[in-house]
C-alpha positions as CSV (number, residue, x, y, z in Angstrom):
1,X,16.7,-12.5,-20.2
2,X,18.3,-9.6,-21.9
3,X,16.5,-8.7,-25.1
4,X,14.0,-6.3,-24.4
5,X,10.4,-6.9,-23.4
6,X,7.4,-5.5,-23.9
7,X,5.7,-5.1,-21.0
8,X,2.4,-4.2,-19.3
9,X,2.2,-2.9,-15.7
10,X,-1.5,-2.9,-14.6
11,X,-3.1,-1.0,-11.7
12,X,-6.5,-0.3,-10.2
13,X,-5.2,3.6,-9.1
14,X,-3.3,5.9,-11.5
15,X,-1.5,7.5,-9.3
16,X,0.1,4.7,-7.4
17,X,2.0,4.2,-10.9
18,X,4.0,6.4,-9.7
19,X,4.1,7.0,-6.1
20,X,4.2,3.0,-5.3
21,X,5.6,1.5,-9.1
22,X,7.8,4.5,-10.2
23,X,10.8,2.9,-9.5
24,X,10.0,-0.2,-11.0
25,X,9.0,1.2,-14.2
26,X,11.9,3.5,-14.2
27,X,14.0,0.3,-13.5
28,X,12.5,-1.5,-16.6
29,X,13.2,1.5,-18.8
30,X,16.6,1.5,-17.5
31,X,17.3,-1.7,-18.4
32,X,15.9,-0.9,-21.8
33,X,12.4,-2.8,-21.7
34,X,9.5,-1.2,-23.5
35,X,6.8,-0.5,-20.5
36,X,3.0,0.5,-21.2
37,X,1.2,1.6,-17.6
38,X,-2.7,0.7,-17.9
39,X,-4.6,2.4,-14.7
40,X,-8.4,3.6,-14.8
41,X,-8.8,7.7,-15.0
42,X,-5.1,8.9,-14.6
43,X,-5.1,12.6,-14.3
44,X,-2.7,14.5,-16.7
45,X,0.0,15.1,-14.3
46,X,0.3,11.6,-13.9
47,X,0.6,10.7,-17.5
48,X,3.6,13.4,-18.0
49,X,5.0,12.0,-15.0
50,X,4.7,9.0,-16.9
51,X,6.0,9.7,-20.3
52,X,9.1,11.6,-18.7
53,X,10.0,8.4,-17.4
54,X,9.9,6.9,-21.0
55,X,6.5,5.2,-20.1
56,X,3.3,5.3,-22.4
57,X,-0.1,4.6,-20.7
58,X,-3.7,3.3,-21.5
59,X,-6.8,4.3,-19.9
60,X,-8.6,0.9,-19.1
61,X,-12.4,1.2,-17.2
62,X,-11.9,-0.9,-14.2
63,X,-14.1,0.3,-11.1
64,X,-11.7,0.2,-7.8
65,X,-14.1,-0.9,-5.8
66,X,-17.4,-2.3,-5.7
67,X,-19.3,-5.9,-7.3
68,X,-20.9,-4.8,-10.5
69,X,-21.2,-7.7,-13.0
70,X,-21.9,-6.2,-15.7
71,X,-19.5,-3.2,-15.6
72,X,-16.6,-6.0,-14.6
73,X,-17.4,-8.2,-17.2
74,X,-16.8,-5.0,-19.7
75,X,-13.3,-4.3,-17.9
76,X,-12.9,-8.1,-18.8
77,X,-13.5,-7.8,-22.3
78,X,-12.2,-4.3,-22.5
79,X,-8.9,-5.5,-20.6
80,X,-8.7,-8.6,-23.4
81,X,-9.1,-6.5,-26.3
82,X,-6.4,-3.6,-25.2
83,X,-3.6,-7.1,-24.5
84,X,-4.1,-8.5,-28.0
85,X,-4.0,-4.9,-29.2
86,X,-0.3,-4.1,-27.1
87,X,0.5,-7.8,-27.9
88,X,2.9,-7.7,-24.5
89,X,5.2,-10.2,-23.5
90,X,4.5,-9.7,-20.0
91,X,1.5,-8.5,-17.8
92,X,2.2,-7.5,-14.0
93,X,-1.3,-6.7,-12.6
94,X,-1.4,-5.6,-8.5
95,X,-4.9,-5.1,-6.1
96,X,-7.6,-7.0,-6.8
97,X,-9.3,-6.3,-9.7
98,X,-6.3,-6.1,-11.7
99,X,-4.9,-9.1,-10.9
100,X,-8.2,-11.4,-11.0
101,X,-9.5,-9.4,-14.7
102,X,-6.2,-8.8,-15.9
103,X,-4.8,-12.0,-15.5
104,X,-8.0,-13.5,-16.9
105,X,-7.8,-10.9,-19.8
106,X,-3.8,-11.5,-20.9
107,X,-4.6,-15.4,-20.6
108,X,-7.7,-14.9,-23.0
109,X,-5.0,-12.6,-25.2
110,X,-2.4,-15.0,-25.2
111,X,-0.1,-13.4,-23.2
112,X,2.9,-15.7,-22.7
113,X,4.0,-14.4,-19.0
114,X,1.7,-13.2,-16.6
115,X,2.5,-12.3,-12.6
116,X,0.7,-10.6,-9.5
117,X,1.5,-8.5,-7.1
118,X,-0.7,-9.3,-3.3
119,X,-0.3,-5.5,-2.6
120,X,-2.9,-6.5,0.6
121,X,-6.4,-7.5,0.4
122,X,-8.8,-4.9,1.8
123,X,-12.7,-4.3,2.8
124,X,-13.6,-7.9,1.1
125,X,-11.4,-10.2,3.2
126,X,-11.5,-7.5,6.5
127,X,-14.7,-6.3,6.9
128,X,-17.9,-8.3,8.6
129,X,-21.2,-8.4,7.5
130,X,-23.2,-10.0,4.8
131,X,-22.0,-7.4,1.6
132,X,-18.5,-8.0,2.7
133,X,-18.8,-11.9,3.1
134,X,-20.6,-11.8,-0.4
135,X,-17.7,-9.9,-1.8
136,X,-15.1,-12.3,-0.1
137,X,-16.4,-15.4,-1.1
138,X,-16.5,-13.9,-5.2
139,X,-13.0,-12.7,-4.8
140,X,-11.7,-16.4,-3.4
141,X,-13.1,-17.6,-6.6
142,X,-11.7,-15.0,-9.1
143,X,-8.3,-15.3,-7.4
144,X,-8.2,-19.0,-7.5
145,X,-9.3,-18.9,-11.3
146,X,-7.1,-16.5,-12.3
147,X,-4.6,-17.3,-10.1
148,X,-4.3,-20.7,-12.0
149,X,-2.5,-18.7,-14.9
150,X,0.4,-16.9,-13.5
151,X,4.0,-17.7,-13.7
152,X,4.8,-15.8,-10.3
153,X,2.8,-14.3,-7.3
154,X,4.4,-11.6,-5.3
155,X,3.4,-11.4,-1.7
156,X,4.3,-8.8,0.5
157,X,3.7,-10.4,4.0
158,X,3.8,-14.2,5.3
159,X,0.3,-13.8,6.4
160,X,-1.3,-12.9,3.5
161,X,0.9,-16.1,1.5
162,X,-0.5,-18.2,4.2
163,X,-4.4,-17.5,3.6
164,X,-3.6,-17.9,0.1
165,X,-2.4,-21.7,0.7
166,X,-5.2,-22.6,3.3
167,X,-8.1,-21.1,0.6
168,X,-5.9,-23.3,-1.7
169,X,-6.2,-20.3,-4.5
170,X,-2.7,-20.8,-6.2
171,X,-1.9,-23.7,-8.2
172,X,1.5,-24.8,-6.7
173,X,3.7,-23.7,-3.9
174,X,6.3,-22.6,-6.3
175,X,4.1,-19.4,-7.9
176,X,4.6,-17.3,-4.8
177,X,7.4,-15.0,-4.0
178,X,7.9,-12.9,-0.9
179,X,9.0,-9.5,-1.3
180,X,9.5,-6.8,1.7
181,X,6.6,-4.2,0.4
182,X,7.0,-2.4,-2.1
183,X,10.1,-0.8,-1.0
184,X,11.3,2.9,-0.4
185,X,13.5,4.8,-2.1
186,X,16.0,6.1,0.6
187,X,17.5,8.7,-1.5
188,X,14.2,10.2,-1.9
189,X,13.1,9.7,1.8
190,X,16.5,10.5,4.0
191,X,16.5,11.3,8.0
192,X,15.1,13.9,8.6
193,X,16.1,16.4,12.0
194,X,13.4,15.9,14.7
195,X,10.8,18.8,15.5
196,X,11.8,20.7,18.4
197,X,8.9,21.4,21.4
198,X,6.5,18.9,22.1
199,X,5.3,15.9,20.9
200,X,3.5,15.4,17.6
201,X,2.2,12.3,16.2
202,X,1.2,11.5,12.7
203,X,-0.8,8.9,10.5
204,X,-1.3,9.2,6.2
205,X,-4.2,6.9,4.9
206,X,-6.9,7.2,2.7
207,X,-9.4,7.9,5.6
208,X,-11.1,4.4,6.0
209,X,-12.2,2.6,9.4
210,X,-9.6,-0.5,8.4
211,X,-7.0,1.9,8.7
212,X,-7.2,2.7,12.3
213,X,-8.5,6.6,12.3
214,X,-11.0,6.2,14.5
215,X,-9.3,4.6,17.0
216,X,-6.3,7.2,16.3
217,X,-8.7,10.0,17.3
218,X,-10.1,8.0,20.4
219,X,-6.5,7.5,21.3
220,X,-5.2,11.3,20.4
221,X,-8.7,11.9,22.8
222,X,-7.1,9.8,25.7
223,X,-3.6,11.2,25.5
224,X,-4.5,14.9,25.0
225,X,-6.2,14.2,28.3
226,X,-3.6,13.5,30.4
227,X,-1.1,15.6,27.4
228,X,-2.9,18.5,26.9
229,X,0.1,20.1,24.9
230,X,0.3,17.0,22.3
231,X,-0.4,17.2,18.8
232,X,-1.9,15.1,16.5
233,X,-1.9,15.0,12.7
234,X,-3.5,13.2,9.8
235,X,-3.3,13.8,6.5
236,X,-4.9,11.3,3.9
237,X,-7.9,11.8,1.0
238,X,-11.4,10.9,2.0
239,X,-12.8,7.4,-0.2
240,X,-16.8,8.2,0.1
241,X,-17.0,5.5,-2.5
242,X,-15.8,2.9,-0.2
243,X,-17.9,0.9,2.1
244,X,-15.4,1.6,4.9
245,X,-15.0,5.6,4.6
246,X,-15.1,7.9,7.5
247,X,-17.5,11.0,6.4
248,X,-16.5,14.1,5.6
249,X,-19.0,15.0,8.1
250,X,-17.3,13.0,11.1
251,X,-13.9,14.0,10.0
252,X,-15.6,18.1,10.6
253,X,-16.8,17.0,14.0
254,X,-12.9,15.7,15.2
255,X,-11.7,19.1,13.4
256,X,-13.8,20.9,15.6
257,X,-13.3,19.3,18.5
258,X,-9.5,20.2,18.1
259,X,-8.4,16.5,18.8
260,X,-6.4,16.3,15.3
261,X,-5.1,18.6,12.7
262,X,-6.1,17.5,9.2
263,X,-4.1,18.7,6.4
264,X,-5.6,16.8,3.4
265,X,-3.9,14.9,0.8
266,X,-0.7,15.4,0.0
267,X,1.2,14.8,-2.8
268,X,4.8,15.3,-1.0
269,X,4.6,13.7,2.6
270,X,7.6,14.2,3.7
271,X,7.2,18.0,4.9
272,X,4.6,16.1,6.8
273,X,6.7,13.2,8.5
274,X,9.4,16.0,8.9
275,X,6.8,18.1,11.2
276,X,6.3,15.2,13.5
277,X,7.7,12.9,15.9
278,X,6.7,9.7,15.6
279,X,4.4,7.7,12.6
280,X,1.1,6.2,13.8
281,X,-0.8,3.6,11.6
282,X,-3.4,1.4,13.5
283,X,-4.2,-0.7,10.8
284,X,-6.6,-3.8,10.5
285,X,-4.0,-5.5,7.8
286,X,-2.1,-4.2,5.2
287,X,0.1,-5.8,2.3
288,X,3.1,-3.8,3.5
289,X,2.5,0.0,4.7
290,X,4.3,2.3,2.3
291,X,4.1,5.1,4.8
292,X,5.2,3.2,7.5
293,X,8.2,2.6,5.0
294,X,8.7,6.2,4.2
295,X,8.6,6.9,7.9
296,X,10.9,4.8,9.0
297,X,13.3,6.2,6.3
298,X,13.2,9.6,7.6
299,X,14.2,8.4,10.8
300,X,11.2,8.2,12.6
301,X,9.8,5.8,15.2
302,X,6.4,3.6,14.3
303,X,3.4,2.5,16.3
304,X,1.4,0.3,14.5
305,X,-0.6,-3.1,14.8
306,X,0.1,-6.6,15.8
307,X,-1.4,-7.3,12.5
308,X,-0.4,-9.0,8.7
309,X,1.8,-6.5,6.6
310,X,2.4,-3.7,9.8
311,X,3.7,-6.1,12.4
312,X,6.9,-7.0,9.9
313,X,7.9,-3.3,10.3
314,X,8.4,-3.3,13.7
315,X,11.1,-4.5,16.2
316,X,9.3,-4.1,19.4
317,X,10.7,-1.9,21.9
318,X,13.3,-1.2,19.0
319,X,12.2,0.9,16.1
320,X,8.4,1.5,17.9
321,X,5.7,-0.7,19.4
322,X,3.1,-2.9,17.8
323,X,-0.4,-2.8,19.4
324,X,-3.4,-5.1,18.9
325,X,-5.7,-4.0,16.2
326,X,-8.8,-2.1,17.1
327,X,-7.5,-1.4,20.6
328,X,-7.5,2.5,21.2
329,X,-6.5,2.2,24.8
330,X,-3.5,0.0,24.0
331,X,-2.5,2.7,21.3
332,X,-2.9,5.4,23.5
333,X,-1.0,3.6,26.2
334,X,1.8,3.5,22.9
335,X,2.2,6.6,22.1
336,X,2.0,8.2,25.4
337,X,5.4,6.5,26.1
338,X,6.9,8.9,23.7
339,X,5.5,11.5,25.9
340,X,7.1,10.3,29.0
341,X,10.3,9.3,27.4
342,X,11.1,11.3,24.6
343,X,14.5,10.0,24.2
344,X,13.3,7.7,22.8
345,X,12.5,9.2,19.8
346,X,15.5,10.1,18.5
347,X,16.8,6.7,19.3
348,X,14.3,4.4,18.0
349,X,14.2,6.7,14.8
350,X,17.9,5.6,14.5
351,X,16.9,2.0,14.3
352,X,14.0,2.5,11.9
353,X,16.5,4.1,9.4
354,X,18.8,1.4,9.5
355,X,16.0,-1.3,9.2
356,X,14.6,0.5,6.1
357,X,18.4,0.0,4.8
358,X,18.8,-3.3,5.9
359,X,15.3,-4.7,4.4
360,X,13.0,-2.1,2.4
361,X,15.5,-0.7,-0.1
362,X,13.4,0.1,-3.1
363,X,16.3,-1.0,-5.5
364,X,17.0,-4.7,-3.5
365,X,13.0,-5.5,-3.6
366,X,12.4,-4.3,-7.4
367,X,15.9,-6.7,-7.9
368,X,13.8,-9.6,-6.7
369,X,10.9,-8.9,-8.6
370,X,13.1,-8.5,-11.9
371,X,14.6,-11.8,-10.7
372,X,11.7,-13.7,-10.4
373,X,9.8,-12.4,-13.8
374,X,13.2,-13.1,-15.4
375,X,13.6,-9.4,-16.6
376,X,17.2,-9.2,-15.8
């Protein structure tokens, strides 16, 4: 298809328009589609960002997180009335609420194209306990209603396509497409020179328990032990509105204990990748880790989990080590290697460059995705 398209790009987080769909939506407007970017709450730098791409937006009131029936029935109907409104031609929705209401909403609309993007699938499907198993079993059944409607479901990792088939929540076999992450631009992210002096280690994530901080900090503990001279980094915002945040308070008590250094959130993380030796991210499951990504892009090695979505990144013994989730020991045992051995920085950095240019080229993936929605 060559005529242009109007199309609707639909996310649960403004900013991740840009930092994780930029080049997508630049890559529409390149190719001289018309693209509106819905998102709940962008900030204003965002929706310059946006425009100087060529890129109008729409505030839509979807709550990231959270069951609220009432407030997600009015993103529903809010979400319905904003598609017949923009009248698109296509509707690409990614993370959960997005792609069970807006898929819902641009079938109600008569929206003649419709697709998702399985970006990963979060506290619902990883956390225990009775609020999470609640929330599970509600998002099986959006998923698998509004799942129904879609010409194409991206998927980011095997795992997550496979759990999709055994819940049975897409119609037919043919819907899903696989697609290495959401890719990494590797003209923006380039190979970096490695610190000189000792050892530093670093993770970025929005500081939640299913991301592995704790058991970073329990594992900085153990290698600081025997490493005194070892640093470790984090940088990520706190998400007190999720179920699975670390406090502010607990993050104080780690600061003061001196076992990492937390630098915030960052809007540019490659200062912060280029400060450091090797990329940590002890995950629980991911779609596909875009820091891992961008780490691996600047030439860095990775240690991350034996899990959905982080174990794809890895090449053990290659470009970094997978460990079993939830095992702090393990990790330690990980990361202390680099400690020991640290030629093998350098070299395994090497080989998670030329991965990232083998297999997580922002421009190859985004080709797929145009492929599949028949955008090009």
């Amino acid at each position: 298809m060559t005529a242009t398209t109007n199309i609707a790009v639909l996310g649960s987080f403004a900013e991740s328009l840009i930092s994780f769909r930029g080049p997508l939506l630049q890559d529409l407007i390149r190719r001289g589609h018309r693209v509106v970017a819905c998102a709940p709450a962008a900030p204003a730098q965002t929706v310059a960002s946006l425009a100087a791409m060529g890129v109008a937006y729409r505030d839509v009131p979807i709550r990231r997180t959270g069951l609220r029936p009432d407030q997600d029935f009015y993103a529903l109907c809010a979400l319905t009335a904003l598609f017949r409104k923009l009248r698109p031609d296509v509707v690409l929705s990614y993370t959960i609420k997005p792609v069970t209401y807006g898929l819902l909403a641009a079938r109600l609309a008569g929206v003649p194209r419709r697709f998702a993007m399985i970006t990963g699938l979060g506290y619902t499907f990883i956390s225990a306990g009775l609020q999470a198993q609640l929330a599970s079993a509600a998002a099986r059944q959006l998923y698998r209603l509004s799942l129904r409607g879609a010409d194409r479901i991206f998927f980011q990792n095997p795992d997550d396509l496979a759990l999709f088939q055994r819940l049975r929540l897409l119609r037919r076999s043919e819907q899903a497409v696989m697609i290495n992450g959401s890719g990494v631009d590797l003209d923006v992210f380039r190979p970096a020179a490695l610190p000189q002096g000792d050892v530093s280690f670093l993770l970025i994530a929005r500081l939640l328990k299913d991301k592995g901080i704790r058991e970073y900090v329990e594992a900085a503990r153990q290698v600081r032990a025997k490493y005194p001279r070892t640093s470790f980094h984090l940088v990520g915002p706190l998400d007190e509105g999720n179920p699975a945040a670390i406090s502010a308070q607990e993050l104080r008590d780690w600061e003061t204990e001196g076992i990492v250094k937390y630098r915030g959130r960052l809007d540019d993380v490659r200062p912060a990748i280029t400060a450091t030796s090797v990329y940590v991210l002890p995950s629980y499951r991911e779609g596909t880790p875009r820091t891992v990504l961008e780490a691996m892009a600047m030439g860095r090695p990775i240690v991350t989990t034996d899990a959905p979505g982080c174990r794809e990144t890895v090449r053990q013994g290659v470009n970094g080590y997978l460990v079993p989730v939830r095992d702090a020991g393990a990790l330690a045992q990980a990361m202390a290697r680099f400690v020991e051995e640290p030629g093998l920085i350098a070299a395994m950095g090497r080989e998670s460059r030329r991965i990232a240019e083998e297999k997580y080229d922002v421009h190859k993936v985004n080709r797929v995705i145009l492929q599949a929605m028949r955008l090009i």
